[in-house]
KELO-916849 format. One record per residue: residue in one letter; z, x, y of N, C-alpha, C, O in turn. Coordinates in steps of 0.05 Angstrom, whole numbers, plus 5000, padded with zeros to 4 digits. Example, Ala and Ser with C-alpha at 12.3 -4.5 7.8 and 13.67 -1.06 7.14 Angstrom:
<rs>
A515652644886515652464910515652644934516952854934S514252574955514352734979515752585001516152685023
</rs>
This chain:
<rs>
X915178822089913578812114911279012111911579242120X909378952101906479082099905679202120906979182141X903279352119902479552152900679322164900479322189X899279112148898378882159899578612174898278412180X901478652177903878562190904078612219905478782230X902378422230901278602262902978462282903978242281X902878662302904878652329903378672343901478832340X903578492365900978592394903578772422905678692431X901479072427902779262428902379152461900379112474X906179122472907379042494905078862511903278782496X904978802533903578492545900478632541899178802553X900178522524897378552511896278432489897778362471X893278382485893378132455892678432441891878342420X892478712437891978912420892978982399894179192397X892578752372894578802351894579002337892579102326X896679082335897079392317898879372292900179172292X899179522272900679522247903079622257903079702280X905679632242908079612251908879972249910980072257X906880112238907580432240904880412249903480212245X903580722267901980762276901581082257903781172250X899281232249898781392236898281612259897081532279X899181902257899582052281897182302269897282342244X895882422280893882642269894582822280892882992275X896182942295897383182296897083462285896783682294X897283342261897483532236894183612223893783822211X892183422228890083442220887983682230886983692252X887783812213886884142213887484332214889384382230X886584522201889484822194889084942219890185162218X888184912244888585082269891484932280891484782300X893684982263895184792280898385102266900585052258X897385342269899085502270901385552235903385682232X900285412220900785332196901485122179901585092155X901984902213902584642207901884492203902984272202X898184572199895984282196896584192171898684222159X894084042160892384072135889484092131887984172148X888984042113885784192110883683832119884583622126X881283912115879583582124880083492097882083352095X879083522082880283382052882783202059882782982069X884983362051887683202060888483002081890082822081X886483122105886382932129885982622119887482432117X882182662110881682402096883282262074882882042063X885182442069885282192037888882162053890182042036X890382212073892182012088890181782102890481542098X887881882121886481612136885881382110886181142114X885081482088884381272059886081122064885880892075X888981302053891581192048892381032065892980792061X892481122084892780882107891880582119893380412129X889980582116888680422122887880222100886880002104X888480312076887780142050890480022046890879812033X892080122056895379942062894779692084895679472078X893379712108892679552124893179672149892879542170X893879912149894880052175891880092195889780182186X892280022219890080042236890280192259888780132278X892280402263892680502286892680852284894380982273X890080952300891381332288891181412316889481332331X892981582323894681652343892981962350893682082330X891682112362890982332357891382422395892482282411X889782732403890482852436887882992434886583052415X887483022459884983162456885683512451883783642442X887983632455888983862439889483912419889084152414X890783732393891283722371890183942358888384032373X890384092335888884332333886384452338884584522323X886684452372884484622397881584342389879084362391X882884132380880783872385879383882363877083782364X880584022335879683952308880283722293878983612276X883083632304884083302292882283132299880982972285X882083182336879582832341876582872330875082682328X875683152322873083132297873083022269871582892255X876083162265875983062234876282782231875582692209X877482562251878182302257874782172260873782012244X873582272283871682182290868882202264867282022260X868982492249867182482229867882182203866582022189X869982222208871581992178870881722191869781552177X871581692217871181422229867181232221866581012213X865081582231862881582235862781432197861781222192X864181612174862581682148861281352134859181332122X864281012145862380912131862380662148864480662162X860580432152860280312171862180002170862379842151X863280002196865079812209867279972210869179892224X867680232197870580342198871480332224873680232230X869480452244869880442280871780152288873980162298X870079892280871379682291874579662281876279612297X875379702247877379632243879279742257881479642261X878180072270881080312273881980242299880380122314X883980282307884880262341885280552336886580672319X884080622351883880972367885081002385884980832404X886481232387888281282414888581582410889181732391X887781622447888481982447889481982466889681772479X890182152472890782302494889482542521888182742514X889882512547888482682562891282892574893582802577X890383152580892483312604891783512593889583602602X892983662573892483902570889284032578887083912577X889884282586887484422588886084592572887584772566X883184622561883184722535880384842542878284842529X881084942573879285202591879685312603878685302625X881885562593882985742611881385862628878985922624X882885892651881485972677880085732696879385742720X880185532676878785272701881385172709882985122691X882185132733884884982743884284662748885684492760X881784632734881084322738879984262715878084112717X880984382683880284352660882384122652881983932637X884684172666887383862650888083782668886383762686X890783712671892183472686890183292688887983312678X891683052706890782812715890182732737891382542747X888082882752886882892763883782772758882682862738X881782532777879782422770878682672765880182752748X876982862768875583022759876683112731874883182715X878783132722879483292699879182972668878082942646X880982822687880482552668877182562660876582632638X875382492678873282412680871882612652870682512633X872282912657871383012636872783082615871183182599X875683072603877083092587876582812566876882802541X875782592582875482392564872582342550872082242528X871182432565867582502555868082712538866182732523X869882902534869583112511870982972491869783032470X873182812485874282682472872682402448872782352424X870982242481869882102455866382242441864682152426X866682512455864682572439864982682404863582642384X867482852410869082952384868982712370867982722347X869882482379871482272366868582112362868781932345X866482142371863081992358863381732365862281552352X864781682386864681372396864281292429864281472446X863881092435863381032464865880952469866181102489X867980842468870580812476872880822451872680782426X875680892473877680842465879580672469880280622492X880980532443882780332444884980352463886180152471X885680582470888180592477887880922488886781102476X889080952510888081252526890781372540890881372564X893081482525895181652538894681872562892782032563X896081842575896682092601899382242582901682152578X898182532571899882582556903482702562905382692546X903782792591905782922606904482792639902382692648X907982922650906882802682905983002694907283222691X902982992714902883122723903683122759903082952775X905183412765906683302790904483392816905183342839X902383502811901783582831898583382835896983412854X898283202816896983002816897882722835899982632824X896982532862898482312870898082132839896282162822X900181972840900181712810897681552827895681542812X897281462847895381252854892581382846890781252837X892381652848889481742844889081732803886981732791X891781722790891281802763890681482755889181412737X892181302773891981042761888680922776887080782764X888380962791886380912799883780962775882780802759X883381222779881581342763881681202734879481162723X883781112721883681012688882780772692881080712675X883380572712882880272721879280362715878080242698X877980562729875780592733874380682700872280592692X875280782690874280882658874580622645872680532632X876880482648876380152638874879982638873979852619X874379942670872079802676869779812668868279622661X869280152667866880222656866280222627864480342616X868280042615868380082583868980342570868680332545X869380502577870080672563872180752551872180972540X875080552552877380582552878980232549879380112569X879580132527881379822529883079832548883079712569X885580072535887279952543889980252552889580472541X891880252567892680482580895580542574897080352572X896580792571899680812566900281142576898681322581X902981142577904181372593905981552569907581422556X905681802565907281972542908582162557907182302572X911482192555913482462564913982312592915882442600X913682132612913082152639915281982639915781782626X917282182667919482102667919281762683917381702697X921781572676921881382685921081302712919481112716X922081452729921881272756918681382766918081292788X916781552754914481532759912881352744911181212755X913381352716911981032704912880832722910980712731X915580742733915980432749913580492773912180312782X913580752780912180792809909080722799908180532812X906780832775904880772768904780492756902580412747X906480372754905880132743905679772769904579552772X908180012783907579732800905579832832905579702853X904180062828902080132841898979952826896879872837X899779942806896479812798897079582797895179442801X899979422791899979072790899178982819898178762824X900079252843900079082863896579082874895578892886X895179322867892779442876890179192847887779192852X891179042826890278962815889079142799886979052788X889679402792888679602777889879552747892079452744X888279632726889579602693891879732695891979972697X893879582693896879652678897879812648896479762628X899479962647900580042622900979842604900479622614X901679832584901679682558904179782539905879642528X903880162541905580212522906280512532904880642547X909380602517909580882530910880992500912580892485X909181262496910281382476911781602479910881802490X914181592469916281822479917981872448917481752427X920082112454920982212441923482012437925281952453X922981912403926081712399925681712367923781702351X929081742365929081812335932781772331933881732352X934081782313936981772310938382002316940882012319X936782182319936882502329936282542355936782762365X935082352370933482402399934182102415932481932412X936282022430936181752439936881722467938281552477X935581952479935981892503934081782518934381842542X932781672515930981562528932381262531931681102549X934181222515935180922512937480952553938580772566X937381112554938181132586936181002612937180862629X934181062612931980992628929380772619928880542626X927981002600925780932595926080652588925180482602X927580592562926880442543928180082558927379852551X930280182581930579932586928279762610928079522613X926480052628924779982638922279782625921079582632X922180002598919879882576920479522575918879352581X922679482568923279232557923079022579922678782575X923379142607923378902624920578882637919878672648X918779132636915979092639913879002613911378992612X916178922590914778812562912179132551910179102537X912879302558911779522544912879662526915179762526X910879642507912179672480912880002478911780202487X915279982462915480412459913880452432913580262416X912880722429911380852408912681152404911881362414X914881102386915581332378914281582366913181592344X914381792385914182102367915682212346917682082339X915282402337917682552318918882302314920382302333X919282112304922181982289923182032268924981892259X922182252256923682402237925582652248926982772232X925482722275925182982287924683172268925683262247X922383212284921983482260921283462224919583582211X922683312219922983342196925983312192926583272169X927383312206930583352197931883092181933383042161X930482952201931582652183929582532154929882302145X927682742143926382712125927582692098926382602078X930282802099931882732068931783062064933783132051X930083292071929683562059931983802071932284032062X933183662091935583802104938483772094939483542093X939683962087942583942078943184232087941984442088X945884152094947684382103948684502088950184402071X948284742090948285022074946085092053946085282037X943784852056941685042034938885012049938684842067X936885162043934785172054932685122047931885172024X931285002070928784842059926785032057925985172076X925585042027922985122021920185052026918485212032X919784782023917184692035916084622056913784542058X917984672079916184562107915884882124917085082130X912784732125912084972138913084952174912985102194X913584772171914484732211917384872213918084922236X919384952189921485112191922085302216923685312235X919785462203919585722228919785662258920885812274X918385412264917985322297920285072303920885002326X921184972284923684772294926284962286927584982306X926785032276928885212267931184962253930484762241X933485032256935284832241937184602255938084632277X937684392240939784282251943384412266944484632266X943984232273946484372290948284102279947683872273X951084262279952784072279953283822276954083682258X952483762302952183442314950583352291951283182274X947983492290945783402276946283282245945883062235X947583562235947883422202950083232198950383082178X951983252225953082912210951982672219953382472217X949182652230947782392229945982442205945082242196X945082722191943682662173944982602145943982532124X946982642153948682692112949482292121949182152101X950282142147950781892142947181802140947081642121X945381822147942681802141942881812103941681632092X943981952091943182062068944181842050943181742029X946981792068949081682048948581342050949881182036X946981272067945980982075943880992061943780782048X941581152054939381142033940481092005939680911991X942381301997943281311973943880901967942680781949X945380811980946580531977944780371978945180151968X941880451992940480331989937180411970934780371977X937980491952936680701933934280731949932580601937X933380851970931780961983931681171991933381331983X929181282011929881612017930681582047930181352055X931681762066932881922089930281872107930481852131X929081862101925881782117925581502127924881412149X926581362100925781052098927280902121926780732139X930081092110932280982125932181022160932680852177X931581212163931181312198928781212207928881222232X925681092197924180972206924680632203923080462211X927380582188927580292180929580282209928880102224X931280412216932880402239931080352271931480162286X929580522274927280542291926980242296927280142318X926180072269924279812279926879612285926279382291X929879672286931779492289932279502316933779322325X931179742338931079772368929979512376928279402362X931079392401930579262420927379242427926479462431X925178992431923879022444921679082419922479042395X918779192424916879312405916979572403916179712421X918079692377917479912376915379952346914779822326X914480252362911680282342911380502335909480632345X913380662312912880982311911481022293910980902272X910381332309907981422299908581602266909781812270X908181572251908281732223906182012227903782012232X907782212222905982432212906282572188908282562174X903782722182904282742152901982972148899682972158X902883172131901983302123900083452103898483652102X901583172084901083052055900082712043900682522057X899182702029898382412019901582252014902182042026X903682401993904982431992907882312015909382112014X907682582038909382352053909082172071910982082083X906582092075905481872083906781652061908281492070X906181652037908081452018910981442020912681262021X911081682022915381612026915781522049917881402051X913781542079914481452103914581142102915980982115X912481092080911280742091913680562074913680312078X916080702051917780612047919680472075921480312072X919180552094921480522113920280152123922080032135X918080022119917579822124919079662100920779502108X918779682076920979462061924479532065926379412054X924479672077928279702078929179592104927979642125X931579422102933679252106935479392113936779422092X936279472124939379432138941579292152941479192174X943779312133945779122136946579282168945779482179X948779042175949879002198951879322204952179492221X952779262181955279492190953979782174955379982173X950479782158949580072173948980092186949880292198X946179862207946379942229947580062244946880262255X950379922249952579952273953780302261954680452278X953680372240954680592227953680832245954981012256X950780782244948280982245947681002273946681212281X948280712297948780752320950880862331950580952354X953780882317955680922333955781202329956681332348X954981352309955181692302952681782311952782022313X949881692318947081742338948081742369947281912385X950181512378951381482406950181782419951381992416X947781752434948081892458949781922486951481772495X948582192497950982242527948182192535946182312527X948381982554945481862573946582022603948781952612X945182202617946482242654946982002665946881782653X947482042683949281912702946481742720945281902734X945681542720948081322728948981152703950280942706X948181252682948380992656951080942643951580752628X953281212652955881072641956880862664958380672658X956080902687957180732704955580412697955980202710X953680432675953980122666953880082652952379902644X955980272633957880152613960380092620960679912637X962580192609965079982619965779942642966779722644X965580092667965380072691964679872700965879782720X962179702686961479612697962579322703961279132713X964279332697967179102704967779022728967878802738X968579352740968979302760966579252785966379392805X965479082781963878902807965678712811965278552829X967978692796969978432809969478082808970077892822X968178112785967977842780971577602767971277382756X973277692770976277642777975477512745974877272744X975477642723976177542706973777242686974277102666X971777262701969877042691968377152671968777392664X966677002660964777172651960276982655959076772655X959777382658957877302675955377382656955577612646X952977242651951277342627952777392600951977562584X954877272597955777302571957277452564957777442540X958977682583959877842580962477862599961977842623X965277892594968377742606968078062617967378272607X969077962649970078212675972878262656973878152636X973678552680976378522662977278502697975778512717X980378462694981278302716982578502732984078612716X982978612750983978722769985778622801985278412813X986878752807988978702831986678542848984278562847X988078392862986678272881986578422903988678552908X984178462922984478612950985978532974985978302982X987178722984988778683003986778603031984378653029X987478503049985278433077985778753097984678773119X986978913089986879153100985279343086984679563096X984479243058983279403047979479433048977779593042X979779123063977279073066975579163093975979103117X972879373076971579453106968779303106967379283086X967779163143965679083141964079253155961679203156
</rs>
């Protein structure tokens, strides 16, 4: 499955490649974790000469050195603009002392995104994240305001990052009903290491047909193949700020390890090959440091997994989702359907009620 192998990202015709390229990392103001502009460009090469058309960048990313180094590379040779789908992000504030430099608020949007596609050397963006929720912002004024950057061309198309569930349902069916542009896609934290989102988010995503866009799906790096318990990793410089796996952790990574090995692949391939077997569209973002593991990541598009790794790699990932989500798992029986079965799935059978037991 090639990066030209396009998906149109949740109810939308916006086709995208089946990994999205993440710039994060692009420029050394990123506390040791960038890389240099050189390196930047020759992953965007890399990328995109695979067929990949999607780079993921924020208007903070190292203090707004990634969306230059993106936007100079985009500018260097002509049509590159049309092929790329661009996507940033707005919220953070990156003017201390202005209390109306971030969030999502129309005044802060209004100019956070004019600094953005100026870095970035273009008149719009493909795709425009609200990067966290902001609570002291109303949702009608944040959705309002993006409907309006749309209109005005300056923005395709709209999606929600970190923002807990029941405020995306609240912004989403505020603009279907107001006829304002709708979300498309939500990018959150999901990985074999991170699955709780599969509690809320992800089942909202699927019934509003919005596609997920995974972060970290390596977490960190842990599921990168470079972690083993009891020895230490030398080359990542993100060490210092993620610190180490735990318990739990290394026995999803050593069965990660031991599912690559069978399938003579790497720990990378394997946990971004798992990713695309989720429910629904998913679209994680690859980051990278190096030319390097940008190639070991894009292994994760030719690998296959059988039935019983899948099920292997889900049942030892099994998250604890809060409450209300065990009550619809086995519980969820008891609605008392006396034994039938309803959507495909057999009640289990219980005592019949007594007429004293019954209150109206």
């Amino acid at each position: 499955m090639p990066l030209d192998h396009y998906v149109t990202l949740g109810r939308s015709g916006l086709r995208v490649s089946p990994f999205a390229l993440g710039a994060m990392t692009f420029g050394e103001d990123a506390g040791g974790a960038g890389c240099s502009v050189e390196e930047s460009e020759k992953i965007l090469d890399l990328y995109v000469a695979h067929g990949g058309n999607v780079v993921d960048t924020a208007n903070f990313y190292t203090n707004g050195h990634s969306e230059k180094i993106l936007g100079d590379w985009l500018a260097a040779a002509p049509g590159r603009r049309d092929r790329v789908v661009v996507a940033s992000k707005f919220f953070a504030n990156l003017f201390p002392g202005n209390p109306n430099g971030g969030g999502a608020g129309r005044s802060a949007i209004l100019a956070q995104l004019d600094e953005s596609l100026r870095r970035l050397r273009t008149d719009h963006l493909d795709l425009y994240w609200l990067h966290n929720w902001d609570r002291h912002t109303p949702i009608e004024e944040t959705m309002r305001t993006l409907d309006d950057v749309v209109r005005a061309g300056k923005v395709r198309y709209l999606g929600f990052s970190n923002v807990p569930a029941w405020v995306t349902a609240q912004a989403q069916t505020r603009a279907l009903l107001a006829g304002w542009t709708p979300l498309i896609a939500l990018q959150v934290e999901y990985s074999l290491l991170a699955r709780t989102v599969e509690g809320e988010i992800a089942p909202f995503a699927r019934d509003q047909g919005l596609a997920l866009v995974p972060w970290s799906p390596l977490r960190n790096g842990f599921l990168s193949g470079k972690y083993r318990r009891g020895a230490a990793v030398g080359d990542s410089a993100r060490t210092a700020f993620v610190g180490q796996p735990d318990e739990r952790e290394y026995a999803v990574i050593e069965a990660v390890a031991a599912v690559a090995e069978e399938l003579d692949t790497t720990s990378a391939a394997v946990a971004l090959a798992w990713l695309r077997t989720r429910p629904g569209t998913v679209v994680p973002i690859l980051g990278a440091r190096r030319v390097g593991h940008l190639e070991q990541n894009l292994e994760g598009l030719d690998v296959e997994l059988t039935d019983a790794q899948r099920t292997r790699l889900d049942d030892l990932s099994a998250p604890t989702l809060d409450y209300p989500a065990p009550m619809h798992g086995s519980m969820r029986a008891m609605l008392q359907f006396a034994g039938t079965t309803v959507d495909g799935e057999a009640s289990e059978v219980y005592p019949p009620l007594l007429q004293s037991d019954v209150r109206y």
